[in-house]
DOFIMAR-658451 format. One record per residue (C-alpha): residue number from 1; residue in three letters; x, y, z. Coordinates in pm, whole numbers, m for minus. Each point is the difference from the previous one (the first is absolute). Layout:
! DOFIMAR-658451
<seq = NUM&type = ALA&east = X&north = Y&up = Z>
...
This chain:
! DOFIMAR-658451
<seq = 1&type = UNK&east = m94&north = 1646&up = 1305>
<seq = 2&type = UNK&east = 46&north = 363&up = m153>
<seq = 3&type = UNK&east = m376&north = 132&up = 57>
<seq = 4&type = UNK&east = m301&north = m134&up = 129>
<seq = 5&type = UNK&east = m142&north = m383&up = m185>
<seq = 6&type = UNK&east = m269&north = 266&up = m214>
<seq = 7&type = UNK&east = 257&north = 262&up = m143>
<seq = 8&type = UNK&east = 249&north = m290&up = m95>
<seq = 9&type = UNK&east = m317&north = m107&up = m165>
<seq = 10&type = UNK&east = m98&north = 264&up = m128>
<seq = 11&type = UNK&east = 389&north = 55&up = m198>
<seq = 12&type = UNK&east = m86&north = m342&up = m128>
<seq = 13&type = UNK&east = m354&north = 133&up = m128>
<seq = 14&type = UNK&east = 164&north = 300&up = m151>
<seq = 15&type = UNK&east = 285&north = m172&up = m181>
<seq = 16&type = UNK&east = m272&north = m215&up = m154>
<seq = 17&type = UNK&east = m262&north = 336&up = m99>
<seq = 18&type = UNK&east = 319&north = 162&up = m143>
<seq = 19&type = UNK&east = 20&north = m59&up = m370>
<seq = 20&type = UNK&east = 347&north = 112&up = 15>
<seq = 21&type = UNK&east = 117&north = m247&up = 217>
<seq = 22&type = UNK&east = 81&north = m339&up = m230>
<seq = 23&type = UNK&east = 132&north = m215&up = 219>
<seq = 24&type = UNK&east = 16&north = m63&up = 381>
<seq = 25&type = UNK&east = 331&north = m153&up = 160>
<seq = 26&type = UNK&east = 21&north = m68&up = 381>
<seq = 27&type = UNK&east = 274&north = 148&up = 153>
<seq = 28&type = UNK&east = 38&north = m311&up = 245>
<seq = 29&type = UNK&east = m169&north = m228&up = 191>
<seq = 30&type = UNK&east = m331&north = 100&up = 196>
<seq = 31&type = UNK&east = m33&north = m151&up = 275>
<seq = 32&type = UNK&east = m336&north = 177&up = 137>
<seq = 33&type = UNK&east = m127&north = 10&up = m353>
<seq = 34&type = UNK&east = m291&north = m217&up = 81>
<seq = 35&type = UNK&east = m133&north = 295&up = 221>
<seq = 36&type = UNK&east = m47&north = 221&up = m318>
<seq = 37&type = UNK&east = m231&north = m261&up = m190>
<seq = 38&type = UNK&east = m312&north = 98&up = 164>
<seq = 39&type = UNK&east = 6&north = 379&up = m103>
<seq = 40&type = UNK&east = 134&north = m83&up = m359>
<seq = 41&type = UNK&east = m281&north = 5&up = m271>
<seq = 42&type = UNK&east = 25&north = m236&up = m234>
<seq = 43&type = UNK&east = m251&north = 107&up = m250>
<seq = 44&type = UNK&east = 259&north = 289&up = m57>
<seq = 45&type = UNK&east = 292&north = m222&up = 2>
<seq = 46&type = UNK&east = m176&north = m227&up = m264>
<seq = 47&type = UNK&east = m119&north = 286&up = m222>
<seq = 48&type = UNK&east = 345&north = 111&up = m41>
<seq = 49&type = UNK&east = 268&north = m296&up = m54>
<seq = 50&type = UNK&east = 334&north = 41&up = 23>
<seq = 51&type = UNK&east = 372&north = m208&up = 113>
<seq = 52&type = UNK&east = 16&north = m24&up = 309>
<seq = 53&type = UNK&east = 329&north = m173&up = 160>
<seq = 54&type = UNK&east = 143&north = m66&up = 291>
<seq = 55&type = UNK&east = 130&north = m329&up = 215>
<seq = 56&type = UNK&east = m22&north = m132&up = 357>
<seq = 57&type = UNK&east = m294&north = 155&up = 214>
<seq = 58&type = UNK&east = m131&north = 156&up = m300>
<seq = 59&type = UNK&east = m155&north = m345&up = m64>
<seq = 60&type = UNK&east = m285&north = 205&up = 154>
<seq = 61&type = UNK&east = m110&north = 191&up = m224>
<seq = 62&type = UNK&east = 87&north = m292&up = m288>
<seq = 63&type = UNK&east = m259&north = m224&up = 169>
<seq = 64&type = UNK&east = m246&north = 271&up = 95>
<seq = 65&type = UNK&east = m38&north = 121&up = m407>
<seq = 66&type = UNK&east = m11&north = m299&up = m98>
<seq = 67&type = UNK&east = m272&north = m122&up = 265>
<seq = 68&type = UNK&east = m235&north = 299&up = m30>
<seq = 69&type = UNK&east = 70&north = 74&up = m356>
<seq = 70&type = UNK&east = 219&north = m260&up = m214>
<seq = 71&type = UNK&east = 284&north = 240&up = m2>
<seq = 72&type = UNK&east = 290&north = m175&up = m140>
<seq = 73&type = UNK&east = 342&north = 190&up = 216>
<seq = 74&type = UNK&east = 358&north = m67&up = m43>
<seq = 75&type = UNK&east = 171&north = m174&up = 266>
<seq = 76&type = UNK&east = 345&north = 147&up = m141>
<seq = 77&type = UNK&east = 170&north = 319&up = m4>
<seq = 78&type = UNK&east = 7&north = 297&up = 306>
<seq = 79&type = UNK&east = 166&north = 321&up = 45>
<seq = 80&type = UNK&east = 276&north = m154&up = 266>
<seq = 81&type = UNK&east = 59&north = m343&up = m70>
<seq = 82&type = UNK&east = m67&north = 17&up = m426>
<seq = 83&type = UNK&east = 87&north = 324&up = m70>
<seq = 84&type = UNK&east = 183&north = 113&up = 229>
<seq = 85&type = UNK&east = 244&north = m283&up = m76>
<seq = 86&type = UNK&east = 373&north = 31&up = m167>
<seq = 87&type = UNK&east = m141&north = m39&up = m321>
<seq = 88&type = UNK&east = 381&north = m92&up = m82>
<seq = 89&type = UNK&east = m16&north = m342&up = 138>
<seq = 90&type = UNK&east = m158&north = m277&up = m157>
<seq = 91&type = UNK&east = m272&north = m35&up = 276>
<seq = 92&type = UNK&east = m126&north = 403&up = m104>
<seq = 93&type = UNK&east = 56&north = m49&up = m368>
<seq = 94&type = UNK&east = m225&north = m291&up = 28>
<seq = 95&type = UNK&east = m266&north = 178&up = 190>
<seq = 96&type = UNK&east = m31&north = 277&up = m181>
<seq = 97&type = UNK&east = m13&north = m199&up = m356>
<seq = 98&type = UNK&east = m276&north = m241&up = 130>
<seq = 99&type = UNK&east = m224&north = 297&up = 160>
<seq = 100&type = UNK&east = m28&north = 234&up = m380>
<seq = 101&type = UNK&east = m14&north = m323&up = m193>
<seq = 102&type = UNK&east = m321&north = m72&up = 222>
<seq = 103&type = UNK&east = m94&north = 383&up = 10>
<seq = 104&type = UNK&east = 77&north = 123&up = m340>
<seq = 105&type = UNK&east = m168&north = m287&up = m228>
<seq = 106&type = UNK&east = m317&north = m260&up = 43>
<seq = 107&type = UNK&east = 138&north = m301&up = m153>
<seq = 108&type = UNK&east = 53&north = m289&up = 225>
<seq = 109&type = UNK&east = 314&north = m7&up = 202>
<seq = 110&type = UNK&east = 95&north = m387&up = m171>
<seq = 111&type = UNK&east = 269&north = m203&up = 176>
<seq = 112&type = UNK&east = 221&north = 229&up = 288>
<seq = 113&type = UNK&east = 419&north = m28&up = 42>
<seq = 114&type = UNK&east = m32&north = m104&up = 330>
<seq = 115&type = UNK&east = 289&north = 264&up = 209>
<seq = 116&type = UNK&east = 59&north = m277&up = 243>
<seq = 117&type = UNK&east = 56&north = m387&up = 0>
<seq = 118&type = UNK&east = m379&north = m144&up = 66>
<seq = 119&type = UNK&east = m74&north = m298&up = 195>
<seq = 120&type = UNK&east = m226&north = m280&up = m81>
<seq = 121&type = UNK&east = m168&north = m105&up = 296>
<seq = 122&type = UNK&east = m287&north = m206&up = m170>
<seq = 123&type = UNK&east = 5&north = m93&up = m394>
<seq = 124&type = UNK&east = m303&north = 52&up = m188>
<seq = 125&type = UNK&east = m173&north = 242&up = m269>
<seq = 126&type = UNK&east = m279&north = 231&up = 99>
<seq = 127&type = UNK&east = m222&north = 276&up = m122>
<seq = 128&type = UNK&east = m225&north = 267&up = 220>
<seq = 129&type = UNK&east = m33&north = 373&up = 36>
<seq = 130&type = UNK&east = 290&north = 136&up = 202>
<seq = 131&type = UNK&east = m89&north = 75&up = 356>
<seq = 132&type = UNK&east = 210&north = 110&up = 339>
<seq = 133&type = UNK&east = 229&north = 234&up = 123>
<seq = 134&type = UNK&east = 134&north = 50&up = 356>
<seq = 135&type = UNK&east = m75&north = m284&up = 226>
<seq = 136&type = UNK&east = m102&north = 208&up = 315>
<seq = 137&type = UNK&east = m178&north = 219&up = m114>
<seq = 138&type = UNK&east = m210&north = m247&up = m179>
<seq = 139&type = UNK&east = m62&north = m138&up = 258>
<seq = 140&type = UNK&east = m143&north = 281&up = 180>
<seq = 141&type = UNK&east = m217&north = 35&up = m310>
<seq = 142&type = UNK&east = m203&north = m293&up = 124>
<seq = 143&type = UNK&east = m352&north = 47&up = 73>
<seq = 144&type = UNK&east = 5&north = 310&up = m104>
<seq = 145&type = UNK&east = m249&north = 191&up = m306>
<seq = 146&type = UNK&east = 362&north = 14&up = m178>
<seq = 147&type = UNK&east = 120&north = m351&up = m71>
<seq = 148&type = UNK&east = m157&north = m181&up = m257>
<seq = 149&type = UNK&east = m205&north = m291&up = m7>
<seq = 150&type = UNK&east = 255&north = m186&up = m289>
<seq = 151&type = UNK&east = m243&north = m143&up = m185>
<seq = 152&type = UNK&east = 221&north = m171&up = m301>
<seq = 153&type = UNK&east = 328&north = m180&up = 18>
<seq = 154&type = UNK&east = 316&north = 234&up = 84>
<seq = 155&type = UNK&east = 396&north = 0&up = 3>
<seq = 156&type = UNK&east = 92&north = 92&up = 375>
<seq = 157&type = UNK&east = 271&north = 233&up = 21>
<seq = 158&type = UNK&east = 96&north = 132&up = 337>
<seq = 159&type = UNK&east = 352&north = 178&up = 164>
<seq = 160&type = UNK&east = 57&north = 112&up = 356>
<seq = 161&type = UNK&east = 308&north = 111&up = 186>
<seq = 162&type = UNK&east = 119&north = m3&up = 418>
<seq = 163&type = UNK&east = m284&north = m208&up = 112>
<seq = 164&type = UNK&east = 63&north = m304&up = 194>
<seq = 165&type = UNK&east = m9&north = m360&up = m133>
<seq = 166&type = UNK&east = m272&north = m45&up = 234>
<seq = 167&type = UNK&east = m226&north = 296&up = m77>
<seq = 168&type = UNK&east = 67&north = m130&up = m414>
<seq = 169&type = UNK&east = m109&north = m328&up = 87>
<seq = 170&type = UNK&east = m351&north = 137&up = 172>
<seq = 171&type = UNK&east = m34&north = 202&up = m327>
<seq = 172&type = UNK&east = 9&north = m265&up = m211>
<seq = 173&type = UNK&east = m202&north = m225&up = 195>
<seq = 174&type = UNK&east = m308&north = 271&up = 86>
<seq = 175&type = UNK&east = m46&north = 52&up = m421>
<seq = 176&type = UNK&east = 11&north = m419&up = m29>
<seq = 177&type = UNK&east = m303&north = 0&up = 216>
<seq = 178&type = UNK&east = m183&north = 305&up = m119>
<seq = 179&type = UNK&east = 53&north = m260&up = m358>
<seq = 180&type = UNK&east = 241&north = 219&up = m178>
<seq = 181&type = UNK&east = 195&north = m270&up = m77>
<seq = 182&type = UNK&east = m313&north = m172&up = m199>
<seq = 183&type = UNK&east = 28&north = 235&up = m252>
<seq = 184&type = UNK&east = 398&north = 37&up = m69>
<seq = 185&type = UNK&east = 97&north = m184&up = m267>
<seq = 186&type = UNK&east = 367&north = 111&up = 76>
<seq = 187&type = UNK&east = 199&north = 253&up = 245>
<seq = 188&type = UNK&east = 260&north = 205&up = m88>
<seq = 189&type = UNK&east = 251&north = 114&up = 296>
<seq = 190&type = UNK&east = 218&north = 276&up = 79>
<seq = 191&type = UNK&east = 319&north = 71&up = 145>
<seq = 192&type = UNK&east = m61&north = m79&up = 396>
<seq = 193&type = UNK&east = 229&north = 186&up = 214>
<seq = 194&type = UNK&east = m4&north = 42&up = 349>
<seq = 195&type = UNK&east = 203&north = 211&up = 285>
<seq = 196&type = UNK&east = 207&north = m148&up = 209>
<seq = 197&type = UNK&east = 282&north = 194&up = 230>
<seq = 198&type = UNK&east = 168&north = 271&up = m275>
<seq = 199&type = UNK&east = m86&north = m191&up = m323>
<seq = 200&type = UNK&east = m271&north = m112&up = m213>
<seq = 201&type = UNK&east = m8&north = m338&up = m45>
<seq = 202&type = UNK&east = m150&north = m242&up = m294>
<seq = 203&type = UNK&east = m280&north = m187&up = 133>
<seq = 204&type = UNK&east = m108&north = m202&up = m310>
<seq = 205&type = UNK&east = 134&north = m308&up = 153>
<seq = 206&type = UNK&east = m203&north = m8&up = 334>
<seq = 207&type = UNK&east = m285&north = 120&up = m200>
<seq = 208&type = UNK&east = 8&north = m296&up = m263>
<seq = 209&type = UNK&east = m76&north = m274&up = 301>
<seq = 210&type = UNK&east = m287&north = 206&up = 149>
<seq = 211&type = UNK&east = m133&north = 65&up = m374>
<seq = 212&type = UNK&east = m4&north = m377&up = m102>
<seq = 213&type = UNK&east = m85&north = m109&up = 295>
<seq = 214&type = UNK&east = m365&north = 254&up = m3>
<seq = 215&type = UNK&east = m34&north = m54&up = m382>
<seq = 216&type = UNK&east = 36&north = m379&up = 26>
<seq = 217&type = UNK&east = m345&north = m90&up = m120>
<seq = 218&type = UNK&east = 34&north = 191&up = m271>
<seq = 219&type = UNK&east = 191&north = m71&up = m372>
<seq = 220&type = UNK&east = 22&north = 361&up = m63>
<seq = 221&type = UNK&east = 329&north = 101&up = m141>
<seq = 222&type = UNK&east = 222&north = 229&up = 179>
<seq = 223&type = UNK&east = 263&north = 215&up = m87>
<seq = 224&type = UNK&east = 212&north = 216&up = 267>
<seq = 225&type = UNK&east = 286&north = 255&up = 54>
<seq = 226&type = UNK&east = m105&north = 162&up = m336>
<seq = 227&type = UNK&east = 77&north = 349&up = 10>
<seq = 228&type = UNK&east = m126&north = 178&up = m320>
């Protein structure tokens, strides 16, 4: 929280306005992000176009330009976590290669390597326009001017880490009522990890049951623990 919620938007405004500037990448997460989105003009942001990446929190701003303006954001690459990775180890290498074949051409991605070994939760085929992000901070998204009325068929994609099974499972079930779910035609899932004493520990498991158990109307397919 470097600043007050208007000059952190006002760097925002400024990296936009700056023909220089040609791309934006997050340098983490953002937790109070959501407090900039009032101040932020989005004329300005529209009128000038540019990547913009980041992960986690900054599912904020993803969902807010796409909401107010139909700004399509990466959900990739940041300064700690993408770059600032050992770009020796596979992990880095694979980052890196993903984020400048997205940046550096406009032809469609085709079929990705996936870096780990995906699970198949629910068989089917589907087609929609990408949508998620972080699942928290969707969440607190709802009911706002900056989440978007998803008005066409979508593939769900969502991630979180250290939140309780518990608090996942309320997630889940407030976007089934608010009828999310009636527009996925199929959800793609992270890596779930969660703290526990010293470690982090895989929660893909635990999460499976509460998934298929919330989902279980539904024929959507699902794929999890993809990490791209």
């Amino acid at each position: 929280m470097a600043g007050t919620d208007v000059q952190r938007a006002e760097d925002i405004k400024s990296m936009f306005a700056d023909e220089e500037v040609k791309a934006i990448i997050c340098a983490l997460g953002g937790s109070v992000a959501i407090r900039t989105l009032r101040y932020l003009d989005f004329d300005l942001i529209k009128a000038n176009p540019k990547i913009f990446s980041g992960m986690s929190d900054i599912t904020t701003f993803h969902t807010a330009f796409l909401t107010k303006i139909g700004f399509t954001c990466l959900h990739e690459s940041d300064v700690v976590f993408g770059f600032g990775a050992d770009m020796k180890s596979i992990e880095g290498k694979y980052e890196m290669d993903l984020f400048l074949k997205i940046t550096q051409n406009a032809r469609p991605l085709g079929l990705l390597p996936a870096l780990t070994r995906w699970e198949v939760w629910r068989e089917g085929s589907a087609e929609g326009r990408l949508f998620g992000g972080n699942l928290p901070t969707l969440e607190s998204l709802l009911a706002t001017p900056y989440f978007p009325k998803l008005d066409e068929d979508i593939i769900f994609f969502w991630e979180t880490m250290t939140r309780p099974l518990e608090a996942i499972d309320q997630m889940l079930v407030h976007l089934k009522e608010i009828s999310l779910f009636d527009k996925t035609k199929g959800v793609l899932i992270g890596k779930i990890r969660g703290e526990e004493a010293d470690f982090i520990k895989d929660m893909t498991s635990e999460v499976k049951k509460v998934v298929l158990d919330i989902t279980g109307e539904f024929d959507f397919p699902i794929i999890a623990s993809i990490a791209l």
